[in-house]
C-alpha positions in Angstrom: -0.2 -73.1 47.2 2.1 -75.2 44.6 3.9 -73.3 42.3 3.8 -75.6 39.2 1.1 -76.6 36.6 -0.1 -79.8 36.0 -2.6 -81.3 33.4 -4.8 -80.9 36.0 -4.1 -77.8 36.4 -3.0 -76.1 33.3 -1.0 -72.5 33.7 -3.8 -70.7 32.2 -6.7 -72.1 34.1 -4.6 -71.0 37.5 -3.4 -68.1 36.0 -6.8 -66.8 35.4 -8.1 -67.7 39.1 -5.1 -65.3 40.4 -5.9 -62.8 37.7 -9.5 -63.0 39.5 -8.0 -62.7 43.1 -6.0 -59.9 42.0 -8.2 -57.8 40.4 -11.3 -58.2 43.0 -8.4 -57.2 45.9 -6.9 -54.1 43.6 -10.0 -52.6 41.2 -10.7 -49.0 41.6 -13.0 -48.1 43.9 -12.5 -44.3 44.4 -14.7 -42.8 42.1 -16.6 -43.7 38.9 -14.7 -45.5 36.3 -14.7 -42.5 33.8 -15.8 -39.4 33.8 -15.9 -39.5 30.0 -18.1 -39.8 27.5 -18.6 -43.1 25.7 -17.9 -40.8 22.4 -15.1 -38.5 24.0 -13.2 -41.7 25.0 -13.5 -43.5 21.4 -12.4 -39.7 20.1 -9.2 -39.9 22.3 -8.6 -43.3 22.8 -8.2 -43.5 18.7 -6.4 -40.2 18.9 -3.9 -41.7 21.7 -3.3 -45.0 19.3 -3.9 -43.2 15.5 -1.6 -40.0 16.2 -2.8 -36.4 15.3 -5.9 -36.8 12.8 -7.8 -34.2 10.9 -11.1 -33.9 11.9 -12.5 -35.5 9.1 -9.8 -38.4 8.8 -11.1 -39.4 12.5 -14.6 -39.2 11.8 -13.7 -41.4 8.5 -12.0 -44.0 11.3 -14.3 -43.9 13.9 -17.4 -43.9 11.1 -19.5 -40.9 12.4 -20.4 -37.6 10.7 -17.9 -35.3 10.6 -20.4 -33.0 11.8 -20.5 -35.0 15.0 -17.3 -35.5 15.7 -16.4 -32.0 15.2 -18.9 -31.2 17.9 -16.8 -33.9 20.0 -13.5 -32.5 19.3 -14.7 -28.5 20.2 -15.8 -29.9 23.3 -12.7 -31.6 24.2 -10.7 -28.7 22.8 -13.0 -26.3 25.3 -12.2 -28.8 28.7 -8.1 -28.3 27.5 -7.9 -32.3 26.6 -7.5 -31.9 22.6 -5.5 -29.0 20.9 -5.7 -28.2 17.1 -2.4 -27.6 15.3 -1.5 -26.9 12.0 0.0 -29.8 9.8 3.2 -29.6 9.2 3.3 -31.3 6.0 0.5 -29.2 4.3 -0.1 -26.1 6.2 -3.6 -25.7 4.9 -4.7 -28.4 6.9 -5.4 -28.8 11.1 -4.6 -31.7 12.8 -6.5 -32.6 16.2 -4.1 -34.2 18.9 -4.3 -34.7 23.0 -2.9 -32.2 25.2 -1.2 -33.8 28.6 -4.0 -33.3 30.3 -5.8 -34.9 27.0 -3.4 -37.8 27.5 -3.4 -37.3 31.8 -7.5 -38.3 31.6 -7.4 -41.1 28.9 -4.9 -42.9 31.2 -6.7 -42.2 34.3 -9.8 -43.5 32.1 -8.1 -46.6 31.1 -6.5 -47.7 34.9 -8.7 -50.2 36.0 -6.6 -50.7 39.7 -5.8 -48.8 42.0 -2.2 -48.0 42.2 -2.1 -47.2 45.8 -3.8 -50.9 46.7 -1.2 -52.4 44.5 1.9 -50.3 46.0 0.3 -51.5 49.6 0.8 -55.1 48.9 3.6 -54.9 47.4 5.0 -53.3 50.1 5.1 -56.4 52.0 7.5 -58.0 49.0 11.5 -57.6 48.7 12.4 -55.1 46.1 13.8 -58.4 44.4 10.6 -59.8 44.1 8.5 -57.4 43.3 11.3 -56.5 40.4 10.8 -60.4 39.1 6.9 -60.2 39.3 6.8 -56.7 37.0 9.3 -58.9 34.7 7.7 -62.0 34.7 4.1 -60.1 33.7 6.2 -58.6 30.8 7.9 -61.3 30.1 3.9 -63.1 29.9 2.9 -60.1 27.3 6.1 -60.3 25.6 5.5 -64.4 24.7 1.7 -63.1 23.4 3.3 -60.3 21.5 5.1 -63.4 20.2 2.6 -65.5 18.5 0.3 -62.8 18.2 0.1 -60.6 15.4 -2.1 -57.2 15.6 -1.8 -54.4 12.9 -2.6 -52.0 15.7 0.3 -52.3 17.8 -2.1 -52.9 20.7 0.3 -55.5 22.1 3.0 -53.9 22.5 1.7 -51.0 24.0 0.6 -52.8 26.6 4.3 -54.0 27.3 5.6 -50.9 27.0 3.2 -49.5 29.6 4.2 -52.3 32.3 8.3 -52.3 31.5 8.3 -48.7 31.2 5.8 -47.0 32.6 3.1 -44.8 30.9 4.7 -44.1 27.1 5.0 -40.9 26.9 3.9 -39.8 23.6 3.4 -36.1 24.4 6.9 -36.0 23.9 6.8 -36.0 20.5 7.0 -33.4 18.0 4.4 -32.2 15.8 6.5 -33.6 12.4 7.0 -36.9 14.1 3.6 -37.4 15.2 2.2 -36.3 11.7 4.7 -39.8 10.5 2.3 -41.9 12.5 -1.2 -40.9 10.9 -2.5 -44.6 9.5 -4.8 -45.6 7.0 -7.9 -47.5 7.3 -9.9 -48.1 10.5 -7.8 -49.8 13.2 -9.0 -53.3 14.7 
């Protein structure tokens, strides 16, 4: 295999046919992609990216009746992966956010390899290598974060997950996850 491109066979164009490898060698194959809802994952997924929402601010963003996504939220509340909580800047109003386990599932949702497949390969690599391939990927994300602009953050989210592992934004308190409500309907 040669490790440079050429015109006649640009970066992306190889890229993309070890992109293909990769993923038909490492996909998930353990169970069903999701065990969630088309509407329970657009609830938590824009939960997970929007921070804590009030029920009606999320069924504004996700442009459904509030009657339906309150129906969506007490069932997610009910299987322990939403909590309400009172906000902290105006008391009179609840705020709907993931629990872990809220947060736990939407991940588990999301991964489309198998981690244990990956960690098998990989086991066959130095630690030195396998160090420069998780930097070189980020390094790849990082140069799209670069001339890409997104209003959504999407991007780097994405690079944080691979430098840094899953971001933890559990760990946040209530007052700083009320800072991160956003207007308008995310792209």
């Amino acid at each position: 295999m040669t490790t440079t491109t050429s015109p006649d066979h640009p970066f992306g164009t190889r890229f993309e046919a070890l992109f293909q490898q990769a993923y038909l060698r490492f996909h998930r194959r353990d169970e069903p992609r999701s065990e969630l809802a088309g509407a329970s994952r657009a609830v938590l997924a824009h939960l997970a990216m929007a921070g804590p929402l009030t029920v009606g601010q999320a069924a504004d963003h996700l442009r459904r009746a509030q009657s339906v996504v309150s129906e969506i939220v007490t069932h997610l509340e009910r299987d322990g992966l939403l909590a309400r909580e009172r906000d902290p800047a105006d008391r009179r109003r609840t705020l709907v956010w993931l629990t872990p386990d809220g947060f736990e599932r939407l991940a588990a949702d999301r991964r489309v390899l198998s981690p244990a497949l990956v960690d098998r390969a990989a086991a066959a690599l130095p630690p030195e290598q396998r160090d420069r391939l998780l930097a070189d990927l980020a390094a790849l994300l990082a140069g799209d974060d670069a001339v890409t602009t997104t209003h959504d953050g999407a991007h780097g989210d994405a690079t944080a997950s691979v430098t840094s592992g899953t971001p933890d934004l559990t760990a946040q308190s209530p007052d700083a996850r009320a800072g991160v409500l956003t207007e308008g309907e995310p792209r």
